[in-house]
C-alpha positions in Angstrom: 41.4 186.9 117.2 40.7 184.8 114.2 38.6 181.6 115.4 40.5 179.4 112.4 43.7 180.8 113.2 43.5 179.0 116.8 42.0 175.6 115.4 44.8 172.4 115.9 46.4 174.3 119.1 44.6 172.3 121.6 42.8 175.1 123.5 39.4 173.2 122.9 41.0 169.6 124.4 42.7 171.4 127.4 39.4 173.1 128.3 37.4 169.8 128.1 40.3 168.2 130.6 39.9 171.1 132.4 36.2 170.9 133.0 36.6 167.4 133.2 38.9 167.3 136.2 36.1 170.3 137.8 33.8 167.9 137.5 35.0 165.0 139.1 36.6 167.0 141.8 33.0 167.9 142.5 31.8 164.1 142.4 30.2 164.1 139.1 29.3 160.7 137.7 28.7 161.7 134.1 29.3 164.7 131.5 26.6 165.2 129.1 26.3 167.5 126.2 24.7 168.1 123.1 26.6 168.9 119.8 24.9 169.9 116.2 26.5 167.2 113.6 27.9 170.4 111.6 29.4 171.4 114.8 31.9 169.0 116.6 30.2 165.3 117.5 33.7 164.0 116.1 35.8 166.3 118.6 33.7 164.9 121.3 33.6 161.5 120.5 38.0 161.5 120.3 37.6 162.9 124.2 35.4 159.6 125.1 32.4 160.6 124.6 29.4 158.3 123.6 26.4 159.5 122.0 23.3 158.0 123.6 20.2 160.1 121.6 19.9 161.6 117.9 17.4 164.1 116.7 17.4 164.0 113.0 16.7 166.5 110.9 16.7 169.0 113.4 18.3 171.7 112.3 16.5 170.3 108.9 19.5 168.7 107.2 21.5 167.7 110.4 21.1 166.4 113.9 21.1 167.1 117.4 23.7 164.7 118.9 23.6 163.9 122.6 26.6 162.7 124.0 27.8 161.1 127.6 31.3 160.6 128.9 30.7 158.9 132.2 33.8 159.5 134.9 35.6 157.8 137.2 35.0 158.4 140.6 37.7 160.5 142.9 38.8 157.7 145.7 37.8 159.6 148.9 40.3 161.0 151.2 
């Protein structure tokens, strides 16, 4: 399989809902990750994420972009 030939089908967005709903069925608060700026901080950030912390120039040339989405809780039963 051909990684460009899947790109715009939505497999990355329905993954990230999918983990998403994981996580707050487990009670998570908060998903944090960390993203390369040649990588996808722009993907993340359309899915409500926030980024909270930058290293610059690390990989030299780019950053390291941390990134939060927090959740909402799951009312309790």
């Amino acid at each position: 399989m051909d990684r460009e030939s899947e790109r715009g089908k939505g497999l990355g967005s329905h993954l990230l809902a999918v983990a998403e709903e994981e996580a707050q069925r487990r009670g998570c608060r908060a998903i944090h990750l960390a993203s390369f700026t040649f990588q996808a901080p722009g993907f993340y950030a359309r899915h409500g994420f926030e980024q909270f912390a930058r290293l610059e120039d690390l990989p030299a040339g780019h950053a390291n972009v941390f990134m939060i989405k927090r959740l909402a809780p799951v009312p309790a039963r």
